[in-house]
Structure formats: C-alpha cells, structure tokens
C-alpha beads as a LAMMPS data file, in Angstrom:
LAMMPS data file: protein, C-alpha beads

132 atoms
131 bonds

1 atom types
1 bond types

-500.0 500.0 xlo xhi
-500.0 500.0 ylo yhi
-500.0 500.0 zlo zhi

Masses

1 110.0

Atoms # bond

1 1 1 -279.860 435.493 -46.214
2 1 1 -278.577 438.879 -44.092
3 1 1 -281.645 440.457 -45.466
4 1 1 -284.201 437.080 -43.929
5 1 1 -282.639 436.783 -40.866
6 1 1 -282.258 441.104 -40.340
7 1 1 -286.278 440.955 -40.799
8 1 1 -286.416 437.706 -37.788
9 1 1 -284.331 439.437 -35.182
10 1 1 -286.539 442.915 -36.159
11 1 1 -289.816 440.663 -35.536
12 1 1 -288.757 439.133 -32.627
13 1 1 -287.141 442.451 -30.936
14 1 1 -291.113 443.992 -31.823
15 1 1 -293.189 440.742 -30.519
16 1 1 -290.740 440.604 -27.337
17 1 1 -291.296 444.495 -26.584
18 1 1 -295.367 443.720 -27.819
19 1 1 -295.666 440.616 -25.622
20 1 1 -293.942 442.140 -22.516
21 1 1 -296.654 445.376 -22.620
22 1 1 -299.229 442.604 -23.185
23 1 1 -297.815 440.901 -19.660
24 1 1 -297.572 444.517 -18.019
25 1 1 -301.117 445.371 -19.120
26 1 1 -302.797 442.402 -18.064
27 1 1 -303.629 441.353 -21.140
28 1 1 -303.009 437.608 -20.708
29 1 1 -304.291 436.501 -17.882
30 1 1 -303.012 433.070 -17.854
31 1 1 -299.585 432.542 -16.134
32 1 1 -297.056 432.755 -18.415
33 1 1 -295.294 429.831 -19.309
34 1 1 -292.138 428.923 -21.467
35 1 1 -294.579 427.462 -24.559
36 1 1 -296.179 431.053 -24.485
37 1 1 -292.843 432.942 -24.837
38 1 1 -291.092 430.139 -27.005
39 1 1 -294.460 430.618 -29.330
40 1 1 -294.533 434.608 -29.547
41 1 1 -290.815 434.430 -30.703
42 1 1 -291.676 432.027 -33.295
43 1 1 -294.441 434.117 -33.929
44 1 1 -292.683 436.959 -34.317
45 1 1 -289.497 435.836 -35.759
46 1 1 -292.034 434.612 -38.659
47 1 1 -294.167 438.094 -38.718
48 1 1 -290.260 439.710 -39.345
49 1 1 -289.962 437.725 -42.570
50 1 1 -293.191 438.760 -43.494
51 1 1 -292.784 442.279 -43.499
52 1 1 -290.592 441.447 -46.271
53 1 1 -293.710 441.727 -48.521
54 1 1 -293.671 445.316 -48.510
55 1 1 -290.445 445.211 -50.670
56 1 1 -292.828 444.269 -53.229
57 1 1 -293.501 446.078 -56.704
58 1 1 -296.082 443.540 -58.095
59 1 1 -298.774 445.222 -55.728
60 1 1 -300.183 448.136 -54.276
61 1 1 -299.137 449.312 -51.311
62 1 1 -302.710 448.967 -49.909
63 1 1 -303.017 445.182 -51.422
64 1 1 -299.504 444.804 -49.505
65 1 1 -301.465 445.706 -46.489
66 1 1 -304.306 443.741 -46.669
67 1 1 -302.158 440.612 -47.662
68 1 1 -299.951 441.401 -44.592
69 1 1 -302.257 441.928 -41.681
70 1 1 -304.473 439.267 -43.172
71 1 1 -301.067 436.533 -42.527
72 1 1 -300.319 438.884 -39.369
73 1 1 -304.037 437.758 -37.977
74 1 1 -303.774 434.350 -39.091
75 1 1 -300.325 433.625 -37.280
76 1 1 -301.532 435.248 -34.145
77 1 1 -304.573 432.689 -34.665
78 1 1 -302.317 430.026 -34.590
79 1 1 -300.178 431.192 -31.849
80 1 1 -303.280 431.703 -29.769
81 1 1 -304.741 428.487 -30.650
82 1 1 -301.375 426.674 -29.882
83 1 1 -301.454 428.513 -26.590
84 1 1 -305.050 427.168 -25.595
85 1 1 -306.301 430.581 -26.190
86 1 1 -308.553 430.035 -29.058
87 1 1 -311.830 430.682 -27.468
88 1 1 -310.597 434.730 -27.430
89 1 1 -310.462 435.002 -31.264
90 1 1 -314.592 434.869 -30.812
91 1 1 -314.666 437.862 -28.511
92 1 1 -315.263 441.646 -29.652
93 1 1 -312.568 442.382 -27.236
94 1 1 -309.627 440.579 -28.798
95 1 1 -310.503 442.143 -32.064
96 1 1 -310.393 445.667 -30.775
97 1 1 -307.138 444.456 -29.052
98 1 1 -305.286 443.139 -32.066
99 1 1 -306.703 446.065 -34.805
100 1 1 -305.562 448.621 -32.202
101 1 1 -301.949 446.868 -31.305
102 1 1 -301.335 446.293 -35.285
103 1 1 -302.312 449.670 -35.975
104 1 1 -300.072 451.220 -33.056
105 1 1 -297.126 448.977 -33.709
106 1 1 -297.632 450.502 -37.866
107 1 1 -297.588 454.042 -36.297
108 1 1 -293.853 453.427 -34.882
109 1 1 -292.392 451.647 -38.043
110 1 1 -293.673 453.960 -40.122
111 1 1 -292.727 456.911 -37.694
112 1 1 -288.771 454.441 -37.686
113 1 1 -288.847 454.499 -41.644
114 1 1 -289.267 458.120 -41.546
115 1 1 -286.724 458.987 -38.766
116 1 1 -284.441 456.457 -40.914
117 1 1 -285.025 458.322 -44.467
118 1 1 -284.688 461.660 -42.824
119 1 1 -281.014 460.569 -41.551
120 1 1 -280.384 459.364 -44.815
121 1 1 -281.573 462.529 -46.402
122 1 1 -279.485 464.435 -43.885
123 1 1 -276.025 462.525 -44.523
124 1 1 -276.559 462.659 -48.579
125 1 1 -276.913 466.193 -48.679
126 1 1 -273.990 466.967 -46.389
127 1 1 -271.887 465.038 -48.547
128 1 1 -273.323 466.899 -51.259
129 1 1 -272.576 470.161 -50.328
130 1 1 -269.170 469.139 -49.132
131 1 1 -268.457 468.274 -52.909
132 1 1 -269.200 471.256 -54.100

Bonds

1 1 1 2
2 1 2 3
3 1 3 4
4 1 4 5
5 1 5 6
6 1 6 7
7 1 7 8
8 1 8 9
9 1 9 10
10 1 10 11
11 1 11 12
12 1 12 13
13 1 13 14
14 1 14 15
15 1 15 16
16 1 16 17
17 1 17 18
18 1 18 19
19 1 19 20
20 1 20 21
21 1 21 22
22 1 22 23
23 1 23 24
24 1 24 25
25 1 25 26
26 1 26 27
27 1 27 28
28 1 28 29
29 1 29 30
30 1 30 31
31 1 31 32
32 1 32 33
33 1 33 34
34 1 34 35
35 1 35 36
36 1 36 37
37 1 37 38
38 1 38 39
39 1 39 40
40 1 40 41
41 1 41 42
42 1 42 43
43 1 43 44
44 1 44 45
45 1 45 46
46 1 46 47
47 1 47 48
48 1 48 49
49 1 49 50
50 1 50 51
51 1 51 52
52 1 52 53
53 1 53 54
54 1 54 55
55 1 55 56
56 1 56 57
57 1 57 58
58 1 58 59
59 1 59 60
60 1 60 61
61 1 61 62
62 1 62 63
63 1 63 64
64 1 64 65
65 1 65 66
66 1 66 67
67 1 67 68
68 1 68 69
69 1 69 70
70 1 70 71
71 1 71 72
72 1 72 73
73 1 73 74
74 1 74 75
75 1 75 76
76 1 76 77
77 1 77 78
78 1 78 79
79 1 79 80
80 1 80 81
81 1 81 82
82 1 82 83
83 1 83 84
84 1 84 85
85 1 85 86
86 1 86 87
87 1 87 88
88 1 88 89
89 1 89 90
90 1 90 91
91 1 91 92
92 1 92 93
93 1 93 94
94 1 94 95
95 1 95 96
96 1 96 97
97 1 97 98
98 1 98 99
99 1 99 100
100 1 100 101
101 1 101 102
102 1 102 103
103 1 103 104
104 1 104 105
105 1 105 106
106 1 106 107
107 1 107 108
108 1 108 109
109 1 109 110
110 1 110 111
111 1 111 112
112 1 112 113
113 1 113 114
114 1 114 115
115 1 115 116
116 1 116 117
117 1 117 118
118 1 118 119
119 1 119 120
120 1 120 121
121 1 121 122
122 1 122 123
123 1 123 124
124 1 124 125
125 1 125 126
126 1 126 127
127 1 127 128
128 1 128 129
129 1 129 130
130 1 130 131
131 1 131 132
C-alpha cells in the first residue's frame, strides 16, 4: 500500500509541475477551470501507479515501454476528452506535443533514477570502506 500510494503522490507532483508549464506555455488555451485541474490530478495520480509496471520481470524493458506510454496516451485521451478537448487528439500538433512532453518528462526520471543509484552507490561504498 506505501509502495501504491508513493507512486500517486510521485504522479501527481509530475502532472502538477507538467500541467502548470502547459498553463505557462500557452498550451491550453481554454480558461482553466477546477474540472481541468481536478482531472490532471486524477490523471496523474493514476499515471503514478502505472509506472509501477516497470517493476516488472515478465517483460522487456522495451515491451514495458510500449505497454506504458500506450496506457500513458490513452489516459491523457480520456482526460482530454472529459475536458471537451477531444477534437485536439486529431491534430499533428498535439501529437508532437505529447511524444515530445513524454519523452522530456523520461529524460528527468531517468536522469532522477540515476542521480538516486549514484547516491546509493556513494553511501554503500563509504560504509564499505569504513568496515575495512
């Protein structure tokens, strides 16, 4: 249970950073209403638990990927849909948009998981060499 709701707060502190660039961008150009952020922290809360996928062994990493940004797209859909922005998933532009955001927000948890592991790394062989 730690682990489920550890993944929702981590998906809903990325979608509220994502969504607020998306506001200071101009990306929506609607007025922003409470439905819109009440939806991209479901959203995101949800995306959070499905990260959890990647703790997988049954697949590939790369299957893990497909798999994930394939329920990543589909619960933006949703959200965008809900929002009474459906009529953008049929424009080049919101593809480019959401490839290039997924992609970029991969970068930094990748870049976090290394920055994480390196830390770990760091502390192990400390103790390590204090042992000896």
């Amino acid at each position: 249970m730690k682990k489920i709701m550890n993944a929702i707060l981590s998906g809903v502190r990325t979608g509220g950073l994502v969504y607020l660039l998306v506001l200071l961008f101009d990306v929506q150009k609607s007025s922003v209403s409470k439905s819109n952020i009440i939806s991209v922290l479901i959203m995101s809360a949800c995306i959070g638990v499905v990260n959890l996928i990647f703790e997988s062994d049954r697949f590939s990493f790369l299957q893990l990927l497909i798999i994930h940004f394939l329920i990543i797209l589909g619960l933006v859909s949703a959200m965008m849909i809900y929002n009474g922005w459906g009529y953008l998933l049929t424009l080049f532009r919101f593809w480019f948009d959401f490839i290039l955001i997924y992609f970029i927000i991969w970068c930094f948890v990748r870049l976090d998981i290394y920055l994480k592991t390196q830390k770990i790394n760091r502390a192990l062989s400390h103790r390590q060499n204090n042992q000896e």
